[in-house]
N, C-alpha and C positions, 0 to 999 in steps of 0.2 A: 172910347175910340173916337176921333176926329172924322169926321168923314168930307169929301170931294165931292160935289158935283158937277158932272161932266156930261154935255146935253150934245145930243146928237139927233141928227135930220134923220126922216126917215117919214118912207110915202104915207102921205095921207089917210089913206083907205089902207093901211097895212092892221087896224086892231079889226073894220070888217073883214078883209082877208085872211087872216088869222080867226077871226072868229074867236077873240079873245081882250079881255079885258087890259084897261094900261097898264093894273095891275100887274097880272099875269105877265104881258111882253116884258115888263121892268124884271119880273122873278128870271123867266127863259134865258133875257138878255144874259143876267147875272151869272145863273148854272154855267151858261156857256163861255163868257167870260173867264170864269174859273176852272173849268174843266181844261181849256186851252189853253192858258197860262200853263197848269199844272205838266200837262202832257207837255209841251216844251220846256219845262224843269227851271221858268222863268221864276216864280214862287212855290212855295212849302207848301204840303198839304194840308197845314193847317190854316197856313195863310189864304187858301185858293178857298178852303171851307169857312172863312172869311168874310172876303167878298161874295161866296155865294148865299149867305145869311143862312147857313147850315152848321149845324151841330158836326165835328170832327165823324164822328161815328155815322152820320145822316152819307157825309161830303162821300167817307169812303164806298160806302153801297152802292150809291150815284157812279161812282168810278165801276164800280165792279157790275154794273150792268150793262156801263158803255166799254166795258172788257180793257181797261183800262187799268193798269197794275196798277195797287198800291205803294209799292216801292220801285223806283224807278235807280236803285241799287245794282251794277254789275254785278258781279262774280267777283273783281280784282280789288271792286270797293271793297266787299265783305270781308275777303280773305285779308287785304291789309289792318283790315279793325280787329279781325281776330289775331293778326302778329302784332298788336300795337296794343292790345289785352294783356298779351302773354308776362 
């Protein structure tokens, strides 16, 4: 996988504020990154578990504790895969 680096400003004192490592804000930044992509159906959830440098299986738990569906599938998607089965 190719990856992008994209650097963004941000306060000074935001790793004392946080009281956490560059580490760590680079991890948060990422979750959330990927969490918000996903919930706006902008990327897959394999893709959003991706970017979040998460195992598929890790990404979906993450979602399901921020009570975030896994499948972001109506009802009309469903029922059309099931007459396009048949």
């Amino acid at each position: 996988m190719t990856l992008h680096t994209i650097n963004i400003d941000l306060p000074a004192d935001i790793l004392l504020t946080l009281n956490e490592s560059e580490e760590e804000l680079k991890k948060r930044i990422k979750i959330s990154l990927a969490i918000q992509l996903y919930a706006q159906q902008k990327v897959t959830i394999g893709k959003a578990a991706q970017i979040a440098e998460l195992s598929r299986l890790q990404f979906e738990t993450l979602l399901s504790e921020h009570k975030i569906p896994i499948s972001l599938l109506e009802l009309d998607d469903i029922l059309g895969d099931i007459e396009k089965l048949k």
